[in-house]
C-alpha angles and dihedrals in degrees: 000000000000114000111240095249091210113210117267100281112195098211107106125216138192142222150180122197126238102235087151098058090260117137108275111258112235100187106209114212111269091251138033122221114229147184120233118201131187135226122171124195131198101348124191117259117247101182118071091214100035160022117284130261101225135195139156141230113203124204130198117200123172146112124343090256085053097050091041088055089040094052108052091065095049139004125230145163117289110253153162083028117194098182072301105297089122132033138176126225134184110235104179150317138243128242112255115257104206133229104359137090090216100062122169109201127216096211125102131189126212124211137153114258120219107191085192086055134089088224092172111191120205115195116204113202111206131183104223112232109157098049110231095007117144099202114093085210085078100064139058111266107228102188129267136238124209128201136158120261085233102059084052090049095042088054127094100281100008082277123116125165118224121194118252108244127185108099143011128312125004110340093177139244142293123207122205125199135175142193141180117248112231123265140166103286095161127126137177140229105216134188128180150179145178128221131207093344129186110287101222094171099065142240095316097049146026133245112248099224126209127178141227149190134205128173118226114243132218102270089051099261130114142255121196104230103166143009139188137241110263119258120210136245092328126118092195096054125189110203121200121265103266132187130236151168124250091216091059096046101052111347090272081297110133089192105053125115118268127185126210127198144171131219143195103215122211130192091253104057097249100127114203103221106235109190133299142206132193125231131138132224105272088066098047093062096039091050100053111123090007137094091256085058087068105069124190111247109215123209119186085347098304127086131272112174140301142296108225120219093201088159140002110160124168132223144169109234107213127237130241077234088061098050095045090054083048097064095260112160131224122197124184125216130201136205120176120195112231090175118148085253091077100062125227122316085222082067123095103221097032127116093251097038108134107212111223091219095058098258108149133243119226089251088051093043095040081056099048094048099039096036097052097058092045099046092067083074097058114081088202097034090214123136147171117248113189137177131224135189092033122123110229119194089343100307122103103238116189094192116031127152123257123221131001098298134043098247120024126203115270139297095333091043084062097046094039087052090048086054100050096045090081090066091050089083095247116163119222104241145141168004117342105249128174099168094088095041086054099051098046094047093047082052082052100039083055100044091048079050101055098042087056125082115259085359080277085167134107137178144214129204125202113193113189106197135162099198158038118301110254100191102041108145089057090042088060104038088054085046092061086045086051097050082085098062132079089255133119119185119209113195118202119201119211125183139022103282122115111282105172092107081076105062079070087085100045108099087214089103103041144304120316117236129200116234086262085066092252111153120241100256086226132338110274095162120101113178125201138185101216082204096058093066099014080125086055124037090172087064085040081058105044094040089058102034096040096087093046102090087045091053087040100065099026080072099042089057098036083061092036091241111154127201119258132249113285111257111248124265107274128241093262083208092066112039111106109210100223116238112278121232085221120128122225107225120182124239144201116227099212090182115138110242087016117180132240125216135092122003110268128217139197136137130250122200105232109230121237095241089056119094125199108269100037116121112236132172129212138181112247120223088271100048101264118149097222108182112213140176118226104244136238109280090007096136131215111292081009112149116219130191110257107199111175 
């Protein structure tokens, strides 16, 4: 059959090849780009005589990497400004749909999404009243809703509704969907040999051939983008199968120029060059099992052999996007370390001191930053938080439960259950085991699996710890079994004690190996000094969860599980936005020149550092300065209401 030549894409990817038997890595770029799209339902009327003239501003606040990005495609007001650490920009507006209160926009807005990063979107309704004024001035604010990308990319369908809030009574919905725009994700499956080949080591002896690739670039020179294992002593060489992206191999271009070219390796490094022929892609895949899959390879302008096309078959690799859309399911799982190590909690200055004033602790604060991210993935938001290293009732136990039930809501329901486990009567102890904490999370990670349809289901677990690892042989060999499973394992390390023991774990620097010498099937460790990012949670964030749609999809497709089809888009009339845990705190606009109207809402995420009662001030979408005070129970990394 004829190969599908796809069209020149510009978004670059990386690989690395499996010559050890480990499941091939496919790196993912660190974003996805993808496509919002509005939907508003029953909005309020704003004319007394007739229907409304809607249309919507959107805003996109989030880390500095994000803004940056943002940025440079469009410039905006500053807004929504934590000392800097979080903007809003506006990144585009809708068309007006005249004359309805259920209007479906056109327009669509591209941004990059970042699944480690806190991207939070506010949508302003207007009622258009001066037709073809920019200034928003000139039309009827309707209210605004505000919601994370990841919660929108985390919902059935990549679509959630949000309520419409800015007055009194029901001001209608809006509805957010995403989805991803289309890329390269191909990848192929080659195979290659060489035949009678050029000898370079003589009459007693024969060359040991490897093999590499490089892309032409524009201005006609080359770049090396792959090469092969060494074969010994054997001028007809037979390489193993290898994965790579496409991306990788020729920009996602079919018919761009390859080289290929064979080399005698010597110890030195001083490769003999052994002969080389040019091709592209296109041809590869179209010449397999037939003479043109057999190219003449050309030394000092004769030929010398052949270079061999055995395999070339061509896949899609799937997107974390794609399995979200698809229903797949994310749960978190925290373990948080009570050994002796840590001091008392009755201590001011220890780990687990629990400042009186609100102030939190890094545990509090690791929990808040990493668990809200990861919370947008879990339909029912519910998760198991354990403790390990803590004597109950007189005996040491390394994975007891925290709080009343076994899983405990969200985010608060985390922080509120840390908090409570000092009443319990534990006993700070030793040592510092994760054998135990990992078991018991890969059982988890296999059962969620199972109960799920086509195992679309896939855990994280966030381990808080203040020490050295005591039992480190058995942690790494249950890490390798569990490199099976669809687990990843984020450490988090608190404290100021020496944690380069852990670095051991993580995969960065090879692959890890059991103490029977068995290969980790793929690297689900990532390793993190808290220290090292305490002054920015949103870089804490983005140095632990960048690595998880990578992990994600390397074990889908390590077990061939595909991603399902994506659920079909919802009727917008009907979908019921659930009630936010989210508090309404006055504000005071201290803008000079500030407007009256109508009351004005948007939400604010609370930074870690930030204890209820202490008095902040942030810009509005509109570039107000409104001046606020955390309230009372508004946890670490928490959003409020701000109405002004």
């Amino acid at each position: 059959t004829t190969p599908r030549i796809p069209k020149k894409s510009s978004m670059a990817g990386l690989v690395s090849t499996s010559q050890q038997g480990t499941v091939p890595l496919q790196q993912q770029p660190d974003f996805m780009e993808v496509e919002v799209s509005l939907h508003c339902r029953g909005l309020k009327k704003m004319d007394l005589m007739s229907n409304s003239d809607p249309f919507c501003v959107v805003y996109l606040s989030g880390p500095a990497k994000q803004r940056q990005q943002q940025q440079q495609q469009r410039s905006g007001p500053a807004l929504l400004n934590f000392n800097n650490s979080s903007r809003a920009v506006e990144i585009g507006r809708t068309e007006v749909v005249y004359d309805t209160q259920d209007p479906d926009f056109t327009a669509t807005f591209k941004m990059q999404y970042h699944f480690e990063e806190n991207q939070m979107l506010t949508v302003k309704v207007y009622d258009e009243d001066k037709k073809g004024s920019k200034n928003l001035n000139d039309h009827d604010y309707a209210g605004c809703a505000t919601v994370s990308l990841g919660e929108v990319m985390g919902s059935n369908g990549n679509t959630t509704a949000k309520k419409v809030l800015g007055g009194k009574g029901n001001q209608g919905i809006v509805a957010i969907r995403a989805e991803e725009v289309t890329a390269c994700q191909d990848q192929i499956n080659l195979q290659l040999a060489g035949a009678n080949l050029k000898n370079k080591d003589g009459w007693f002896g024969k060359s040991d051939p490897f093999v590499t690739v490089s892309r032409m670039n524009e201005d006609g020179t080359w770049s090396l983008v792959w090469k092969s294992e060494v074969v010994m002593d054997n001028l007809s060489p037979k390489f193993k199968p290898s994965v790579i992206q496409v991306q990788k191999l020729c920009n996602g271009d079919y018919q761009r120029p390859l080289k290929f070219e064979f080399l005698d390796w010597d110890s030195d490094g001083s490769h003999d060059h052994m002969g080389f022929c040019e091709t592209n892609l296109a041809s590869i895949i179209a010449g397999v099992g037939k003479p043109e899959g057999r190219m003449p390879v050309q030394y000092k302008n004769k030929t010398h052999g052949a270079l061999v096309i055995m395999k070339a078959d061509v896949s899609q690799v799937p997107t974390l996007t794609q399995f979200l859309s698809g229903g797949m399911q994310m749960s978190l799982m925290v373990a948080v370390d009570f050994t002796g190590s840590n001091g008392s909690p009755m201590v001011p200055g220890t780990l687990h001191y629990l400042d009186p004033r609100g102030f939190p602790n890094q545990y509090q604060s690791a929990i808040g930053t990493i668990g809200s991210i990861l919370q947008e993935y879990d339909s029912d938001k519910k998760f198991p938080i354990w403790g390990f290293g803590a004597r109950l009732n007189g005996v040491v136990n390394h994975c007891f439960q925290i709080g009343s039930e076994p899983e405990v809501q969200g985010v608060r329901g985390l922080l509120e259950a840390y908090r409570g486990v000092f009443s319990q009567g534990i006993t700070m102890s030793g040592p510092t085991l994760f054998s135990s904490i990992l078991a018991s999370a890969k059982q988890r990670s296999e059962q969620l699996a199972r109960s799920t349809p086509n195992q679309q289901s896939y855990s994280v677990l966030l381990i808080l710890t203040d020490g050295i690892i005591n039992d480190m042989k058995q942690t790494i060999d249950t890490l390798v079994e569990a490199s099976d499973s669809p687990l990843s394992v984020i450490i988090v390390g608190v404290g100021s004690a020496d944690f380069s023991a852990m670095e051991a774990l993580d995969g960065d620097g090879g692959v890890l190996k059991s103490s029977k010498f068995k290969p980790a099937k793929r690297d689900i460790v990532q390793f993190v000094p808290f220290s090292k990012f305490a002054a920015s949670p949103s870089r804490l964030a983005g140095e632990t969860l960048a690595e998880i749609p990578h992990q994600v999809v390397q074990y889908m497709m390590s077990k061939k599980i595909k991603p399902m089809p994506a659920a079909p888009p919802p009727d917008y009339s009907t979908m019921v936005p659930p009630e936010e845990d989210t508090s309404t705190v006055q504000g005071s606009d201290t803008s000079a020149g500030k407007g009256e109207g109508a009351p004005q809402f948007f939400e604010v995420s609370i930074p870690p550092s930030a204890t209820p009662g202490t008095q902040m001030s942030v810009k509005s979408p509109e570039g107000h300065d409104i001046a606020f005070i955390v309230p009372t129970g508004c946890p670490p990394g928490g959003i409020v209401r701000l109405q002004y």
